[in-house]
N, C-alpha and C positions, 0 to 999 in steps of 0.2 A: 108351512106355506108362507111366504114372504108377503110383507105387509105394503098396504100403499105407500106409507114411508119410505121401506126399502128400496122399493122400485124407484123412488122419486132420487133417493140420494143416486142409485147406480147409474142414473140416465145422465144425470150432472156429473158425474166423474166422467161419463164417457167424451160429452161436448169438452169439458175442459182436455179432455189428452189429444183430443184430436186437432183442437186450436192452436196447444202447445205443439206437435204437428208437424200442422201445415205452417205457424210464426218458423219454427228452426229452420225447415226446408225452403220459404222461403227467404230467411237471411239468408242461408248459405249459398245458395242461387242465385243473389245478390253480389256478396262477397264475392264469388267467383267468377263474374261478369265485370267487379270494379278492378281487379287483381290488387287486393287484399288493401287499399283504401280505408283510410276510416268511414263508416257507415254511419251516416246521422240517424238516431234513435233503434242501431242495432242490441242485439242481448250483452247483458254483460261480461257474462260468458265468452261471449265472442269479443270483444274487447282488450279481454285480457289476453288472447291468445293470441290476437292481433299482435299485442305492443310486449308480448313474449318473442314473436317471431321477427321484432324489429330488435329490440335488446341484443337476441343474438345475433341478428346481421354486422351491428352495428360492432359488436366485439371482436368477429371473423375478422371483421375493416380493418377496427384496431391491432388485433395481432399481427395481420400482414404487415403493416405500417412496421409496428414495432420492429418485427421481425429483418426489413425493409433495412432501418437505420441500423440494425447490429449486426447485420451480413458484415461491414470491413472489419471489424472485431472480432467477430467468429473467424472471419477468414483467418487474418493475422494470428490468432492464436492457436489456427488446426495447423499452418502450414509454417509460422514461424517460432513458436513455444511448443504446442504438445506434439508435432511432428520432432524436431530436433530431440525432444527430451525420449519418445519414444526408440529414436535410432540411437543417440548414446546409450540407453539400459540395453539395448543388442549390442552394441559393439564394445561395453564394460566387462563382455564375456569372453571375449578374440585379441586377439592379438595383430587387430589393425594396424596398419603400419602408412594408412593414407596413399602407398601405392599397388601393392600386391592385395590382392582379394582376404577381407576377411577371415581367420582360421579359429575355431571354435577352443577356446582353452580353459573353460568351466569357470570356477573360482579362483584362478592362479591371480586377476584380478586384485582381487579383492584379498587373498592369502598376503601379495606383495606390502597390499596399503601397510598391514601392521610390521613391516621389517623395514619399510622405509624407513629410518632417521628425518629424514625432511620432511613426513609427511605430519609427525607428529611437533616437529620445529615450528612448521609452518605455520599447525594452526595454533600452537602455543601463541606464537608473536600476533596472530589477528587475534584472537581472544582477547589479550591484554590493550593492544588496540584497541579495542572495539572495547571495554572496560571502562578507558580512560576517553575514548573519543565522546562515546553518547549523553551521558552526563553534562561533558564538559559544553559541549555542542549546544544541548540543550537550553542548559544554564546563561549561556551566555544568547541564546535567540531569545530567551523571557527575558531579558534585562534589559535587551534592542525592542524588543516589540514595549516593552512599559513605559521606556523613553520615547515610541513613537508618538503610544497615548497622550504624551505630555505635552507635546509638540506644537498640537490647535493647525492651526490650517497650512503648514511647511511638512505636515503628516505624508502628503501625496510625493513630495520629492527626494524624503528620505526613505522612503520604501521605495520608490524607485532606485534610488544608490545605493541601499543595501539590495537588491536584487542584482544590479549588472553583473556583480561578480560571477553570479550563477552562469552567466550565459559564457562569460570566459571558458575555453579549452582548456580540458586539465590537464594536459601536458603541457601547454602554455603555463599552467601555474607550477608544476611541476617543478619546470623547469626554474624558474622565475624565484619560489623557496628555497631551491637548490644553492643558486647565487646571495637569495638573502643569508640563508643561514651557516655560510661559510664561516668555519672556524677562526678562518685568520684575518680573512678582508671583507668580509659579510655585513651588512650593514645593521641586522641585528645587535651583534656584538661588537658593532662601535657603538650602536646609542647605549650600550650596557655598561659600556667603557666609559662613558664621560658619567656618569651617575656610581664609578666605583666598582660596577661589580664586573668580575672576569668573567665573559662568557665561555660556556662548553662547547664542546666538537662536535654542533650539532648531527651532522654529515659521517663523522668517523666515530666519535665514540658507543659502543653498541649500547648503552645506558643512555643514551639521549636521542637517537635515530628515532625511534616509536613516539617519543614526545615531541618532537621536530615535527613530526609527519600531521601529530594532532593537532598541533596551533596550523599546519600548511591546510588542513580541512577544515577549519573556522573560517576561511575565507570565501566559504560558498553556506552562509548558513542561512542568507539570505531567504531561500524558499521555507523552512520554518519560523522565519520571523513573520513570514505574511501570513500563516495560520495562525501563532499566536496570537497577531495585532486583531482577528479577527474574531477569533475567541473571546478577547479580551471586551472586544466590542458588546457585545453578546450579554455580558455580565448584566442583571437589573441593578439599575443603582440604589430599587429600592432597598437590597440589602445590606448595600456601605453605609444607608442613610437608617434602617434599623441595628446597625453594628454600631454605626456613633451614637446613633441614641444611647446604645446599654450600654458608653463607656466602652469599647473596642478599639484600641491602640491600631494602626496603618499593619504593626508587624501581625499582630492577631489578625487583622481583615482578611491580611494577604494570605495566612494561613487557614485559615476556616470559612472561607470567602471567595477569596481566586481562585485559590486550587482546587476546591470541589469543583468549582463553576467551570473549570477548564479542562479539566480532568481529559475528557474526553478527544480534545486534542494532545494532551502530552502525551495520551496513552498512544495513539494515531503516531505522533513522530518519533515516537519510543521505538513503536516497532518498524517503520521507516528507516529510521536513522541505525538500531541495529543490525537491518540486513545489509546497508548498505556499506555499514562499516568491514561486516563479516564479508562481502565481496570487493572490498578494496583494493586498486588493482593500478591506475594509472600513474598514481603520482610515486606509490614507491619503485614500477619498474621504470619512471622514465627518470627519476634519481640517483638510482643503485644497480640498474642493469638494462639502460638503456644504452649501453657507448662499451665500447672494447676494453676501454682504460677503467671501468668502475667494475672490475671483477675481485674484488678485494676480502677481505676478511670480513669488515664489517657488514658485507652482504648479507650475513646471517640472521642478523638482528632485523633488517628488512624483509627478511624471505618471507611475505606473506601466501598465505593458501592461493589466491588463484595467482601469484606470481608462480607460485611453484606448480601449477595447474598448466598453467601457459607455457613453460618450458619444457613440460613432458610433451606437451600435445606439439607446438610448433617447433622446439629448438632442438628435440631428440626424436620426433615423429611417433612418439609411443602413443598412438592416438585412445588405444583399446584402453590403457592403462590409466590414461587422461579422463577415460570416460566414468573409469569409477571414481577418479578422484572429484570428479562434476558429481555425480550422485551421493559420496559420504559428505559433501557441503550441502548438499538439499535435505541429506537427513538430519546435517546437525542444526540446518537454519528453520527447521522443519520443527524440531524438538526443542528449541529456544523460544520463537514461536508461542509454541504450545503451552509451556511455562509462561511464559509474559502474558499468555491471555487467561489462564486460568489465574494468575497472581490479580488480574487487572480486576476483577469480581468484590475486588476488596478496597478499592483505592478509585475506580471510576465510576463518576455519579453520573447518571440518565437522567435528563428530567422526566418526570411521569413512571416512570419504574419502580416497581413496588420489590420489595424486601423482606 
């Protein structure tokens, strides 16, 4: 038989659930009469599920927005990168000819690339290119961008001069190398001449063409100089000025100092600077096989991959044939790539990245 107590506790639980209630029922008859308002002195409860259901609004906002600004990049790159890239791996199997209809020819493709002689020419000569260009490239944008640093407030007008070049047409410089680096009346190999030393053929000898091509590409290195100047910026000085403290020599700073601190741009133009060199394409065909009269022997030594890319597709119409040679240059810049960023694990510092 239940005791006066009991009866007393169960009457008090009942008044409290029913307060509890009719309070929710009316907040939310409330809430739903404000259309979802904040409610002064509503339940906590309700609160948060308020400013949960604004959170989301507010992110839906956000994504369309986002979405909003990267539709011209989307676009551009369904209709003019992964659409093109799509219809070349279709047409690296046929035997397109750019007028008659596509005809289906399997791997004959791809059988040809290894029997070509040029195709393995080609990219012999861009590899040693590209070898000798990115280093050198490199090397000489860190040694412009450390002389900007030094510079003090004429900083703004020499990055601007080392930039114009950039905006020059490369066939404009093309060309423009082609006349410096004439063997006989070139204006290189006159100032080489009043200092003693004979210069080479640049233009004809197949031993100098590749290294001709890579001093004619230092003329646009402008665009990594202004990453590095910017990098360079970046550096804390309190590190120079804990390096001098322990007795650290300028060449030790620059070494255990600069180059961690920058890592992360050189690794950036490293791989920048090698693909571009691996698709080199304007300056050696408008030098070596731009004109009737430059069909020579030393052509070979210039026959870079997409020169020899461009001459199947445009100058023999083998467009099917052209499309694998577009695709084993994506595998190999694909697989370089891949190497340079798995080696970069070792040699580029993050700040904040743990080890």
């Amino acid at each position: 038989m239940p005791s006066p107590t009991d009866e007393a506790r169960r009457d008090e639980a009942g008044r409290t659930g029913t307060a509890a209630r009719t309070g929710t029922a009316a907040t939310t008859g409330t809430a739903g009469r404000t259309g979802g308002a904040p409610v002064p002195g509503a339940a906590p409860a309700d609160r948060r599920e308020r400013a949960r259901r604004w959170r989301a609004s507010w992110r839906r906002s956000e994504t369309r927005a986002a979405y909003g600004f990267l539709s011209p990049w989307i676009f551009g790159f369904v209709v003019l990168t992964a659409g093109p890239m799509i219809a070349t791996l279709y047409l690296s199997f046929t035997n397109y000819d750019g007028i008659s209809e596509p005809r289906g020819v399997g791997m004959e493709n791809y059988r040809q690339l290894f029997e070509d002689p040029s195709v393995a020419k080609s990219l012999m000569n861009t590899l040693v290119f590209t070898v000798l260009r990115v280093p050198l490239s490199m090397a000489v944008a860190l040694a412009l961008a450390m002389l900007l640093l030094r510079v003090g407030r004429a900083t703004g007008f020499f990055r601007t001069l080392f930039y114009l070049p950039v905006m020059t047409p490369s066939v404009a410089v093309g060309i423009l190398f082609l006349l410096l680096f004439n063997g006989n009346v070139g204006l290189i190999n006159t100032v080489l001449g009043f200092v003693g030393i004979d210069g080479p053929s640049w233009t004809t000898d197949g031993d100098w063409i590749k290294p001709g091509l890579v001093l004619t590409t230092l003329w646009s290195v402008g665009s990594t100089v202004i990453i590095y100047l910017a990098a360079l910026r970046n550096v804390p000085q309190e590190l120079y000025e804990a390096a001098e403290i322990d007795g650290v020599g300028r060449r030790q700073a620059f070494v255990h100092v600069t180059l961690p601190q920058i890592s992360g741009a050189l690794f950036f133009t490293l791989i920048v600077n090698t693909i571009a060199s691996l698709q080199t394409f304007t300056e050696a065909y408008t030098a070596f096989f731009g004109s009737a009269n430059s069909q020579t022997y030393s052509n070979d030594a210039a026959l870079f991959y997409v020169v020899h890319l461009f001459q199947q597709a445009f100058q023999y119409m083998h467009l099917g044939y052209a499309s694998a040679l577009a695709w084993l240059l994506f595998l190999v810049i694909l697989a370089i790539t891949l190497v340079q960023a798995r080696l970069s694990k070792r040699f580029v510092y993050y700040e904040g990245e743990e080890r």
